[in-house]
N, C-alpha and C positions, 0 to 999 in steps of 0.2 A: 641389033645393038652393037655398036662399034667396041674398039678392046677399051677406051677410056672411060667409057658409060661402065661394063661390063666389070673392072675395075672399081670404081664405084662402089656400084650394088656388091660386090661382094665384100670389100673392106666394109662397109655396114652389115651386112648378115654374120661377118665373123666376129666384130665388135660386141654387138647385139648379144653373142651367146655367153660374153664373158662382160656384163654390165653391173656385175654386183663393182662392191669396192674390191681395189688391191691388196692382200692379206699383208703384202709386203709395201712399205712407204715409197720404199725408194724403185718400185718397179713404177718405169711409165711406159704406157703406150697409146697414139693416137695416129690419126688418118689425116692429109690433108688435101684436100683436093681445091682445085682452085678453077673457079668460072671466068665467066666473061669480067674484065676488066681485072682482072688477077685477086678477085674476090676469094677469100679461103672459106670456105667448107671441113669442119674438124669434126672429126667423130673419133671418140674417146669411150675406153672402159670402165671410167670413173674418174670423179671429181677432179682428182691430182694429175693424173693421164689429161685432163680438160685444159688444166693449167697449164701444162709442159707444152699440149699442142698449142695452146695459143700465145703463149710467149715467143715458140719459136717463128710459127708465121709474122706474128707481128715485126720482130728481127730481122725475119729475110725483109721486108719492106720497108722497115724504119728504127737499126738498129742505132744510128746515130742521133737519132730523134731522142730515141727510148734511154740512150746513155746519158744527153744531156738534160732531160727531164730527172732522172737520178742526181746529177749532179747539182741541180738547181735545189732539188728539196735536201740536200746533203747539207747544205751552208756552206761550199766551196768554191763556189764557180771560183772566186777572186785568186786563188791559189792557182790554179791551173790555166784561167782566160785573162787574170788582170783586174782591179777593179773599175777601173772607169768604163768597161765596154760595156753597149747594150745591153739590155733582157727587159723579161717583162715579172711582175709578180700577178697574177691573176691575171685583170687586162689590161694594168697600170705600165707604163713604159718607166722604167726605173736603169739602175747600172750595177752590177753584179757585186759591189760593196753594197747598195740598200739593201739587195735579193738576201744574202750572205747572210748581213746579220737582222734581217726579219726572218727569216727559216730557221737559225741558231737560235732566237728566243722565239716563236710561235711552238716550234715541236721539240718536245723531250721522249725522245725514243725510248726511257722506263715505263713513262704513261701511255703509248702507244699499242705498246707489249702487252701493258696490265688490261687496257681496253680490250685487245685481238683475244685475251683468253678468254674472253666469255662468249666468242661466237663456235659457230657452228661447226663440230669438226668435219663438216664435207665442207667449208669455206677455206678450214685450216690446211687441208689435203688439194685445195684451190688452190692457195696461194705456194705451199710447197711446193705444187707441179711446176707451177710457171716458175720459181724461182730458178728448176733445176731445167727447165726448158730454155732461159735465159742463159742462162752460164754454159749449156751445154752448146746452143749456136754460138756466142764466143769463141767456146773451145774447137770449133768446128771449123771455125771461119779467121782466124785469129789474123791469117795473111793475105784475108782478101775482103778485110771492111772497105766501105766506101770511101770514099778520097777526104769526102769530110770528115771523117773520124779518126781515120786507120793512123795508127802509131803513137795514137794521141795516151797519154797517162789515165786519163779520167774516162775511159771507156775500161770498164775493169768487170769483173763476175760482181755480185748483189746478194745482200744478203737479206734478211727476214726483217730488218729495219730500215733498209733500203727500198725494201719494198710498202712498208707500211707508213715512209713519212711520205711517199710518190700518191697514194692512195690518199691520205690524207690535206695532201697539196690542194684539189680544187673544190678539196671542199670546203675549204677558207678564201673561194675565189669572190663570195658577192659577202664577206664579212671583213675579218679583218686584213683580207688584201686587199683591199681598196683603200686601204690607209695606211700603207707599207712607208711611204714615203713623211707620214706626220706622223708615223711612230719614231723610225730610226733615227731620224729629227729633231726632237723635241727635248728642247732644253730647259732647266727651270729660267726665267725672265732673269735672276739677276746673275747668270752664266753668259751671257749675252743672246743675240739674236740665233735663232735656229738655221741648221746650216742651208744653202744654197742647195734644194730640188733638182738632182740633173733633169734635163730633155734632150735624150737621148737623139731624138731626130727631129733639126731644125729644121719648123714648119715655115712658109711663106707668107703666111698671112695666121691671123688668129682664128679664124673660123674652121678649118682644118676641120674636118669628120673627127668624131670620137669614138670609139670601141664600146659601144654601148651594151651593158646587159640585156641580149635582146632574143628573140623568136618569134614566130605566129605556129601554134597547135591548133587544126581545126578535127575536130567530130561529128561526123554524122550517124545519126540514128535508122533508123530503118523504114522510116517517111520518108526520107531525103536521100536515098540512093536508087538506084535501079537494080541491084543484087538485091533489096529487101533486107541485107545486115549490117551492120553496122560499117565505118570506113572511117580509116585516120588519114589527114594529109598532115606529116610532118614536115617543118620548114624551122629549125634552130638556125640562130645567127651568130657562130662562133667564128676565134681566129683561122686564118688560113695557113697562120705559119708557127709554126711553135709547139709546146707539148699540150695544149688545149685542140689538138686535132682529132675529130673523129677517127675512125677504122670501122669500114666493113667485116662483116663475120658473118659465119652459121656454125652455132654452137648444137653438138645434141653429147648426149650420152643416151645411149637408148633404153628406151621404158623411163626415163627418169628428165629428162630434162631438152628441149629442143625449142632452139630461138635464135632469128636470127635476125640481123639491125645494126648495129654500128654502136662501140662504146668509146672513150676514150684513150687515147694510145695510153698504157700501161696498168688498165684496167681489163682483169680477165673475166670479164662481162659484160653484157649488151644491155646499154643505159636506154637506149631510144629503139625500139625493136616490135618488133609480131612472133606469135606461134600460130598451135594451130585454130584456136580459137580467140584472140583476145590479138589490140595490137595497141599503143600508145607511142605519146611522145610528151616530148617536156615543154616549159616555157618559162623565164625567171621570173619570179612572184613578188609580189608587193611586203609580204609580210617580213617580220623581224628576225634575222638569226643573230645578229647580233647588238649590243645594247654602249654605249657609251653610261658612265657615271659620273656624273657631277660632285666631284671633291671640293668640302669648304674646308680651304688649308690654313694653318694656324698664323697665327699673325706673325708676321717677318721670319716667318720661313717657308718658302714655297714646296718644299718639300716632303713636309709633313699636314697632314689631314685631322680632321677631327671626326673620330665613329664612333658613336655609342657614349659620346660624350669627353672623350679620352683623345689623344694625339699619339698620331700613331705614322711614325716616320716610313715613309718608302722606303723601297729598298732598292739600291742602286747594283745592279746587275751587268758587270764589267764584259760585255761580249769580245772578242780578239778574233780576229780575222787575216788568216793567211794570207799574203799580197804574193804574186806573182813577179820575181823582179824586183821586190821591194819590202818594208819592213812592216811585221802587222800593226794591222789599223785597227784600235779599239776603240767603240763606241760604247755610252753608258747608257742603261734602258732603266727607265724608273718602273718600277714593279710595285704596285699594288696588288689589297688581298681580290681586288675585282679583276685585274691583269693589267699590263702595261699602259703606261700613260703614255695619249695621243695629244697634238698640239695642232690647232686648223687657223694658221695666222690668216687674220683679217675678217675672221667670222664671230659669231659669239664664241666658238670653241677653243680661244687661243687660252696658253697655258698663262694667266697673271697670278699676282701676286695674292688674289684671293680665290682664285679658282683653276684647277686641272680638271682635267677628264679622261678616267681610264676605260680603255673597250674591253668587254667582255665577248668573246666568241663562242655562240653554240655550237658549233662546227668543230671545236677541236676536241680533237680524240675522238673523234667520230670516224671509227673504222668498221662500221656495221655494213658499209654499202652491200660487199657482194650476198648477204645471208638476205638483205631486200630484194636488190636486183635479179636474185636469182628467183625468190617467191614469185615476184611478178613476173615471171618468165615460166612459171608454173600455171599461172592463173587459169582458170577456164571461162571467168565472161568479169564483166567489170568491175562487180563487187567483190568479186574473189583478190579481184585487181586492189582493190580500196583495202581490205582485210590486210594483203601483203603491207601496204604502208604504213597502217593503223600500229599492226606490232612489230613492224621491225624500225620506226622513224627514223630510217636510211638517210631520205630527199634531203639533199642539205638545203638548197634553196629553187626549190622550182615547183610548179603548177603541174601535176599530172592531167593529160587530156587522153581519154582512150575510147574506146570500142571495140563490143563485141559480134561475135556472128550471131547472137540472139537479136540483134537491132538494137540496143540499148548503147550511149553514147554517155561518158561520164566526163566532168568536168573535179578533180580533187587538188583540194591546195593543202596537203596531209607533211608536212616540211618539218625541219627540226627549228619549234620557234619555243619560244622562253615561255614559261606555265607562268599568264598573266590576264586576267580576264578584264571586264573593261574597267569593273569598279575600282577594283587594285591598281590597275593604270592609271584611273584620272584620279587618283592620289598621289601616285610617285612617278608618272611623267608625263612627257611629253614627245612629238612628232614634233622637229625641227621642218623648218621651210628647206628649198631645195638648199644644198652647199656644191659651190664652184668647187669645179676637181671632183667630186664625191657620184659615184654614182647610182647611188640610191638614198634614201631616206634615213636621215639618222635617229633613231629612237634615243631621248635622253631618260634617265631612271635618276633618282637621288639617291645616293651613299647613305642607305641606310639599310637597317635589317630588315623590317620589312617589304623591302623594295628587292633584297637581296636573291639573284635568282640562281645564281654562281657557285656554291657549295659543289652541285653536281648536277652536270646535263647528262646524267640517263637519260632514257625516253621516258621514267615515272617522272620526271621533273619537268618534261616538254606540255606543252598546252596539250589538251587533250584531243585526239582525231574530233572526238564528238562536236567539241569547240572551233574548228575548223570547217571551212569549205568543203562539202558533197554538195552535186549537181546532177541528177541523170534524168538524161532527155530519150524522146525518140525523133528530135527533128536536128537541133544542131546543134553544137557546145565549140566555143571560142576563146581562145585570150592570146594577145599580143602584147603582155607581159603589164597591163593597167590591175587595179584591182577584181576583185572575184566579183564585185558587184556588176561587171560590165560584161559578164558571162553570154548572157543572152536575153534581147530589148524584152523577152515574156516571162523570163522568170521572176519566182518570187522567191528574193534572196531576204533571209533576215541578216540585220547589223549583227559584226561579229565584234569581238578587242579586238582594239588598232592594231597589237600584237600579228595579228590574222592575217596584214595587208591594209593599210592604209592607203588611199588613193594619193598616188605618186603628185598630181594636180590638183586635185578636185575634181575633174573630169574628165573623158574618156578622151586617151591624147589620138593622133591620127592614123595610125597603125591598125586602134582599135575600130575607130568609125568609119576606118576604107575597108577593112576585114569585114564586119557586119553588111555593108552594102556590096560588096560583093557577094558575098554567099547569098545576102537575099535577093539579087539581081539574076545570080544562075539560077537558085529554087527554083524562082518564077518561070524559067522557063522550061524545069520538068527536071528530072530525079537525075542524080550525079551520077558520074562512073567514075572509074580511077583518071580518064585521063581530061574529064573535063574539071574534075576538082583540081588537078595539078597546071592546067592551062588557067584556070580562076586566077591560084596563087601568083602563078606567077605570070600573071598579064601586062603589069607592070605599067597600068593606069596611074596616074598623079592624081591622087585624091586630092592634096594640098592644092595642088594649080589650078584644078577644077575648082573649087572653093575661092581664090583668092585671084587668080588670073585675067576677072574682066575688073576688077578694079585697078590689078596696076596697068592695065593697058589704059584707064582711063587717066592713069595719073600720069601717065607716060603723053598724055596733049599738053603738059606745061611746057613752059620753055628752057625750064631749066633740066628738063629729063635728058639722061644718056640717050643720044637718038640711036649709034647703033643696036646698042643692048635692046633698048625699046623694042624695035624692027626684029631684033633674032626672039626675043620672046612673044611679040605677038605671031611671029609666021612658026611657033613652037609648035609641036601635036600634041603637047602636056602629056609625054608617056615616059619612058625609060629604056626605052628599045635600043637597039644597036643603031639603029638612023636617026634616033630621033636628034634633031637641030636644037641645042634651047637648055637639055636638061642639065648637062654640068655649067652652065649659066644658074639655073634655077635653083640648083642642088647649093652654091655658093653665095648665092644669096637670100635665099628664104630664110637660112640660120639668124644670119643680122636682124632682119627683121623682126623673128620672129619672139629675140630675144629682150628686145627694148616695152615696155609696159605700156598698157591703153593701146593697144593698134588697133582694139575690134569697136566699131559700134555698137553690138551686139554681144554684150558678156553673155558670159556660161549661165545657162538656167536650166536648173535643175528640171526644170517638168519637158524640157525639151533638150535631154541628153547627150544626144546624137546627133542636133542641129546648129548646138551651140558650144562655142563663140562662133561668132560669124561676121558679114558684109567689113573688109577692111575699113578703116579710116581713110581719106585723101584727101580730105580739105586743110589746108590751111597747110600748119604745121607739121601737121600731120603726113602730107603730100610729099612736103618737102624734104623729110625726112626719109619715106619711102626710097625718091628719088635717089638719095646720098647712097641707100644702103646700096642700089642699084648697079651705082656709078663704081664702088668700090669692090662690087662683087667681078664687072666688068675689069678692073684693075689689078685684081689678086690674078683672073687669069691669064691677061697680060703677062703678069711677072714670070710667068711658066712658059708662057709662048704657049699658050693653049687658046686658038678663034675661038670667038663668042659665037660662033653658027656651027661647030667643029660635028660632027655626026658622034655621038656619044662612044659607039665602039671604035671611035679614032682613037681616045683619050684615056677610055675608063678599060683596063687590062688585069688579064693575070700573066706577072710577069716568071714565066718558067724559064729559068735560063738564059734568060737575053732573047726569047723566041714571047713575043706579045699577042694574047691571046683574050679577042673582045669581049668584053662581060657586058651582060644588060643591067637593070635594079638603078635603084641610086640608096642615097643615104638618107632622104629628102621625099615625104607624100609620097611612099612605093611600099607597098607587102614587100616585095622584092628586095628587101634591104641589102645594100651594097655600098661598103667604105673603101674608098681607097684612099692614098700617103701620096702627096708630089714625088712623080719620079720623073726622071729622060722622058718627054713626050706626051707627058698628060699626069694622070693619076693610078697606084698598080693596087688591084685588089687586096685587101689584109684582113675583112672582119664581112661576114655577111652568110648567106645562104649555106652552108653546111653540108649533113647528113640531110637528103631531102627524100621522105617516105611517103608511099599513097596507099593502102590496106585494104582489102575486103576480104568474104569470105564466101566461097560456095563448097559444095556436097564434095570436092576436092582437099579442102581444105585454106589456105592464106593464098590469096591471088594480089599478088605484092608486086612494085612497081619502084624503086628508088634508084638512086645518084647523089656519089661522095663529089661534090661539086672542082674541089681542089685535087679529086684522084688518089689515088691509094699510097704511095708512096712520094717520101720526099726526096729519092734519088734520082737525080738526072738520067741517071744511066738504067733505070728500069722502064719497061715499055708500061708502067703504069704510072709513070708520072705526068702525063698531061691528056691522059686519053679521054677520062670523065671530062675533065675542063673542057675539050674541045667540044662534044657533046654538048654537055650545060651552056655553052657558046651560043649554042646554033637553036637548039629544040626544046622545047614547052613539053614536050614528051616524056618522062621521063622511062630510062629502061626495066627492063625485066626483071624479077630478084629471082634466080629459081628456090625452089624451098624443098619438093615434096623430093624424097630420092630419085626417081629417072627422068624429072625436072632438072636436077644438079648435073646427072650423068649425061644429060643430051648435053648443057653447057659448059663442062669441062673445056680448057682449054690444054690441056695436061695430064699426064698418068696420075692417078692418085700417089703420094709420099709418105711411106707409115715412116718413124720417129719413133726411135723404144731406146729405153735406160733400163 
């Protein structure tokens, strides 16, 4: 055994013997060793020690990340970066005056605090670690941060509410930050019109990819593998740039706690991960975490409401914001006893003279994650798995998908959603049709008391686990983010409250029914291993074009079809590969079509799930319109100087540094999901493939298989900024995770680094 393995194994056996807690707070100490691709491995003497180490590693790799994630949930950016510049709030593209004053009124750092005392004190010894892990790389490093931060005012040490409005930040990402912009916004009607939405970055055309709530989680039971136990292929579809980025880790304190997966940068725990029995991943869910209410407001005053028979005036909530360069800018936020009023001009939801509507969020003050995250990280097979969800209602919005080494595959959709069952619902609301801009389902409730779910979202007030989605199989368990009902074509699901997950369409969108025919396409030809489930995923087949491709080539014999475009998508292979000719053609055009109403002959029929809608239209009208969408799909990429035959990884890139580096997927009919933004040369990757995990289990232990697709760090200057990407580039493969200790110790790239306060 070499000195680096050797190393290793002993900072574990010396940990090991000193694993209770620290008598003392403020003593930390932890291990960190780091593998292939600058992956850290942290072993820690307790809880606080867990924290300190993993703040620090995360710092060495992205401490300019981690400052301006702080400063974003601060309500500052504007003070220190200016208001008009960029950002995003969740996945919404907004400019650092929206960010500002939606984070100034979404979190009050007293309720934050009052919320964090009721958790765990090994969570509270969690978070102290890492605070003092944080501040102490700062104080470490003060003259040698990375060029993007270094000297900057708003890279500073972090304190206990610093860290709990960060924690708090995504889990208002599929609530009420997807309406950051029609909160900050919203005026009463006779104040005038609602101000001007920035768009941060002017798109070329209107069809442009959107940043969608997205993922595929697949499960396999112990029918469906060749190990005989259970196997996860994780595939999350988050941003590639920003504080919504994964991080690799392996966390243990020994005897007590060992997991390793990748969580969120400034989360000192593994959200999507394996031990040694159990392993899961997430997927965003159809159900409700947050609720809009319909206010009938009193006549010729839009300001005031009527509840319980009474009027009862808003309250106008004067936010002020620090301008950079400039004098603050205060915006008014109408507050209701339900929470702020939003305004969605042009939908039913616009703010008139007889009606507002304020959002309610169950997501806020919802600082329980790590005392879940870490149960599940305890778990020893899927029910144990399910139990951690049940009582700690962590999940702000997502679908758990897991298995264990027993073969058992689970599908839970155990999330924090409003205590609403169906009868109560079809009394006090309704499921709104989709809203442009929005991207999920809005649930409406009427302004009344019985309707009222807002008092307090404890988890005693959340719908009950019982009332929710379990599933366990032993062949397979799916979701690409549709509802629970589209789990798997054999189950037998009973109707849940809409509350639960409402189907996004009505029927299972394309994600879902490429996902289902691919797993049962590999079944069929015999039991899965880690790396043929990860070649499934990401095969990067066009379900869509398969389905809809020999009709537009029929429509493409009119005369009025684009003939080039015609010629590059019929000579297409309908994939998403690095060659493939056709697909940033098809990716730019299927949106238009797909969006305009009647295109299918064949509507959605329910006894035929998974087959329908189907056969396009192209007679008549119908043709001709296809054609148009064709012609301008051909035309937007024009405007880029992007060829309509161009080989996909000419076009579609991860741009590290000015060095472009070919990505497969599209946005468009592909598991693979892959967005990119017009840049220089084509299009540069920004939202898609993730944290990407493959799981099994033998008489070893976790025989694990993943890849941080965008690479470990966002510093240019580290050798792990584009080395996964280059990888993920090229191989369907995905690499090694080590797990067991002389697993870690062979793949050390590095002396182990203890860290003690």
């Amino acid at each position: 055994m070499n000195a680096k393995a050797l190393g290793f194994v002993a900072a574990v056996a010396t940990l090991a013997a000193g694993s209770a807690e620290a008598s003392a707070a403020e003593h930390y100490k932890a291990t960190i060793t780091r593998t292939d691709f600058g992956v850290p491995h942290i072993v820690a003497k307790d809880f606080g020690s867990l924290g300190y180490g993993i703040a620090y590693a995360q710092a060495q790799d992205n401490v300019c990340l981690m400052a301006d994630a702080f400063l974003s949930s601060s309500g500052k950016r504007s003070k220190y970066l200016g208001a008009d510049q960029p950002t995003t709030v969740g996945l919404v593209r907004t400019n650092n005056l929206e960010s500002d004053v939606f984070y100034t009124t979404m979190m009050d750092s007293a309720q934050l605090r009052a919320a964090f005392e009721k958790v765990s004190p090994e969570y509270k010894r969690l978070i102290a670690g890492w605070i003092a892990g944080y501040n102490r790389y700062l104080k470490d490093n003060a003259a040698s941060l990375p060029a993007e931060c270094a000297g900057q005012p708003w890279v500073r040490p972090i304190t206990l509410d610093d860290q709990l409005r960060a924690l708090n930040d995504i889990m208002l990402l599929s609530g009420s930050g997807v309406l950051v912009q029609k909160m900050v916004n919203a005026v009463p009607p006779q104040e005038g019109k609602p101000l001007a939405a920035l768009t941060p970055v002017a798109l070329p055309f209107e069809d442009a990819p959107a940043a969608p709530l997205g993922s595929n989680g697949w499960a396999f039971g112990g029918d469906a593998t060749a190990s005989k136990s259970g196997m996860v292929m994780a595939n999350p579809h988050f941003p590639w740039a920003g504080r919504y980025r994964f991080y690799q880790m392996h966390l243990t304190v020994p005897g007590s706690y060992d997991v390793a997966g990748a969580g969120i940068i400034n989360q000192p725990f593994i959200g999507v991960g394996f031990n040694r029995d159990v392993a899961w991943t997430h997927t965003v869910d159809t159900a409700a975490h947050m609720t809009l209410f319909e206010l009938k407001l009193q006549p010729g005053d839009p300001t005031s409401y009527t509840y319980e028979g009474a009027s009862v005036p808003m309250e106008r909530r004067e936010i002020a914001v620090e301008v950079k360069d400039g004098a603050p800018v205060t915006r008014t936020i109408y507050w209701t006893r339900f929470g702020p009023v939003v305004s969605l001009p042009g939908t039913p939801f616009a703010w008139s003279q007889q009606t507002a509507y304020a959002v309610a969020d169950a997501n806020l003050n919802n600082v329980r994650n790590a005392d879940g995250w870490v149960a599940m990280g305890r778990a020893r097979n899927v029910r144990e798995l399910r139990t951690a969800l049940a009582k700690n209602r962590h999940v702000p919005f997502f679908n758990t998908i897991a298995a264990d080494r027993n073969g058992d595959a689970m599908y839970a959709d155990i999330s924090v959603t409003p205590n609403f069952d169906a009868k109560r619902f079809e009394a006090c609301g309704i499921v709104a049709p989709p809203m442009p801009g929005v991207l999920q389902r809005l649930f409406i409730l009427q302004a009344r008391p019985e309707c009222d779910w807002t008092a307090d979202t404890a988890p005693s007030k959340l719908l009950p686990a019982d009332e929710m989605s379990t599933i366990i199989r032993r062949d397979y368990i799916q979701n690409s983010n549709d509802s629970y009902v589209w789990t798997n074509p054999r189950a037998s699901i009973a109707k849940l409250s809409p509350m639960a997950g409402e189907d996004v369409q009505g029927y299972p969108y394309w994600r879902t029914r490429s996902g289902i025919h691919e797993i049962e396409t590999a079944l069929a030809k015999g039991p899965l291993t880690l790396d043929t489930a990860s070649a499934t995923m990401l095969g990067n087949n066009n379900y869509t074009a398969d389905l809809v491709m020999p009709a537009v080539i029929s429509a493409c014999q009119r005369d009025n079809a684009p003939r080039k475009a015609c010629d590059v998508l019929a000579a297409w292979d309908r994939k998403a590969e690095l060659g493939s000719r056709g697909a940033m053609l098809f990716a730019t055009f299927w949106p238009k079509v797909e969006k305009r109403a009647g295109i299918w002959a064949k509507p959605y029929d329910p006894a035929n799930a998974l087959g329908t809608p189907a056969d396009l239209k192209i007679e008549g009208a119908a043709g001709d319109a296809l054609m148009a969408d064709l012609s301008a799909a051909a035309d937007d990429l024009a405007k880029l100087a992007v060829p309509l035959d161009a080989p996909l990884g000419e076009v579609q890139f991860a741009d590290k540094a000015g060095v472009h580096i070919p990505i497969a997927g599209s946005s468009v009919g592909v598991l693979n999901f892959t967005a990119g933004l017009p840049a220089k040369g084509g299009f540069a990757v920004y939202h898609g493939a993730s944290y990407m995990q493959a799981v099994t289990f033998d008489k070893n232990g976790p025989q694990a298989k993943a890849i941080l697709t965008y690479s470990q760090s966002m510093n240019p200057a580290s050798p792990h900024f584009a080395d996964q990407t280059r990888i993920f580039s090229t191989s369907k493969v995905l690499p090694e995770f080590p797990f067991n200790p002389a697993d870690v110790a062979a793949h050390a790239i590095a002396p182990p680094q203890t860290i003690e306060q």
